[in-house]
C-alpha positions as CSV (number, residue, x, y, z in Angstrom):
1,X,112.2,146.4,62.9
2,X,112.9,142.5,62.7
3,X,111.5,140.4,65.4
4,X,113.9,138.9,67.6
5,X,113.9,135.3,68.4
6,X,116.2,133.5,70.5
7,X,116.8,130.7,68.3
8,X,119.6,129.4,69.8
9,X,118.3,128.6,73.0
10,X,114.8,127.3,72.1
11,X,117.1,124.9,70.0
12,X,119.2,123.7,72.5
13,X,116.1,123.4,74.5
14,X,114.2,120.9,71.9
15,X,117.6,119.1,71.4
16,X,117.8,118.2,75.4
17,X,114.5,116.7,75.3
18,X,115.0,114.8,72.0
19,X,118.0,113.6,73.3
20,X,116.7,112.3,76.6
21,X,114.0,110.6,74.5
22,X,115.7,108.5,72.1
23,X,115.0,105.3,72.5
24,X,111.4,105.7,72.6
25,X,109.3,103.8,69.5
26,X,107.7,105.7,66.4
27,X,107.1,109.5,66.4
28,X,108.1,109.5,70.7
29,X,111.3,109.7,69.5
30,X,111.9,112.4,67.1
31,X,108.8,114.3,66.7
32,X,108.8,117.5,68.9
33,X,105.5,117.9,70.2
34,X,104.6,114.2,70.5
35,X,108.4,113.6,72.2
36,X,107.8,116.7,74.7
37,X,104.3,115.5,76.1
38,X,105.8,112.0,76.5
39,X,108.9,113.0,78.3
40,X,106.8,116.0,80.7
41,X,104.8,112.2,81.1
42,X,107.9,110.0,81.8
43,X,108.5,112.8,84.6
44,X,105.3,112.2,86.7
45,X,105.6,108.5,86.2
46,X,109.1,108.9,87.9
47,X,108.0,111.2,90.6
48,X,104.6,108.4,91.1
49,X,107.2,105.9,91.6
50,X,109.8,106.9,93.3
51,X,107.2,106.7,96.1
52,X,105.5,103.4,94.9
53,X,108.8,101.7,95.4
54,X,109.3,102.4,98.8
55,X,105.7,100.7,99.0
56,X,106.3,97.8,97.1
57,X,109.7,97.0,98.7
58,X,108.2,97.0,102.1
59,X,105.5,94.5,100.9
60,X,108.2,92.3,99.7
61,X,109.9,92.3,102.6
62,X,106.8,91.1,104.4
63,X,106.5,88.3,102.1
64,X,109.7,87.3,102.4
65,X,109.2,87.2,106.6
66,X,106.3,85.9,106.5
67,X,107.3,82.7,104.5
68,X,110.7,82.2,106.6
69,X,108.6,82.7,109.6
70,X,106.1,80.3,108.3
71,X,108.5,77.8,108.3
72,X,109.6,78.1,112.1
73,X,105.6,77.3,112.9
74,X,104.6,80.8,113.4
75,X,102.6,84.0,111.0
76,X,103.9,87.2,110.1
77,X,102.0,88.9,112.8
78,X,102.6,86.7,115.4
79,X,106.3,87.0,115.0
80,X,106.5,91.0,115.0
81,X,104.1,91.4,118.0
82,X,106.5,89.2,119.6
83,X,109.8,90.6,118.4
84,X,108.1,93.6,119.8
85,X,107.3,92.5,122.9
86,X,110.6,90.6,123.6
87,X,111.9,94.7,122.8
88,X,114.3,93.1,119.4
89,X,114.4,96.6,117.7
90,X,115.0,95.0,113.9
91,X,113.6,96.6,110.7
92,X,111.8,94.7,108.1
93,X,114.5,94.8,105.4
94,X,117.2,93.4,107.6
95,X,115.1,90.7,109.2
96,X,113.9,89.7,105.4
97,X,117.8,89.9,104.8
98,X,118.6,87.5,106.8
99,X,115.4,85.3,105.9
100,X,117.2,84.7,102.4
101,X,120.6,85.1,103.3
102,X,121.1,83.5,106.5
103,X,118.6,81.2,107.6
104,X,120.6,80.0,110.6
105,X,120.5,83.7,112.1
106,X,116.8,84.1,111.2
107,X,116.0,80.8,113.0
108,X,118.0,82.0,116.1
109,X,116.0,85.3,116.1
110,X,112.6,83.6,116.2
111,X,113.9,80.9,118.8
112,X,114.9,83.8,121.1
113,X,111.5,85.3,120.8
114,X,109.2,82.0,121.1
């Protein structure tokens, strides 16, 4: 009796993958076994740094605050212990935000906490 192989859906399997590679240079692209372990790769990179952006977005931010703050005559540091301790409840991405943005509103915030 004839082996039985389901040919049709280990196909379409290789053909998604090659498909979601293209793009990629030399044999990434189109060889099967080279384009799989590069795409199963591509996946953990994306996992990695969908996490790593939340990290380096925050550390932006900071930069950003820091240099606007900088400008009004006081740190980074100085400015969120007192933005805490006045009780002004702002995150970090809308107070950077307004750094670029809006200077005007920035300046206002750290006048109301000096």
């Amino acid at each position: 009796m004839p082996r039985s192989v389901n040919h049709v859906a280990s196909k379409a399997r290789r053909t998604r993958i090659l498909k979601q590679t293209k793009g990629y240079f030399g044999a990434r692209k189109n060889v099967w076994t080279v384009a799989k372990n590069t795409f199963e790769k591509g996946l953990t990179y994306a996992y990695r740094d969908r996490r790593n952006k939340k990290r380096s977005f925050r550390a932006l931010w900071i930069q950003r605050i820091n240099a606007a703050a900088r400008l009004e005559g006081m740190s980074y540091s100085v400015l969120m212990g007192k933005l805490a301790k006045a009780g002004i409840e702002i995150n970090r991405k809308v107070l950077a935000d307004l750094a670029v943005n809006n200077p005007e509103a920035f300046k206002a915030i750290v006048e109301k906490v000096k």
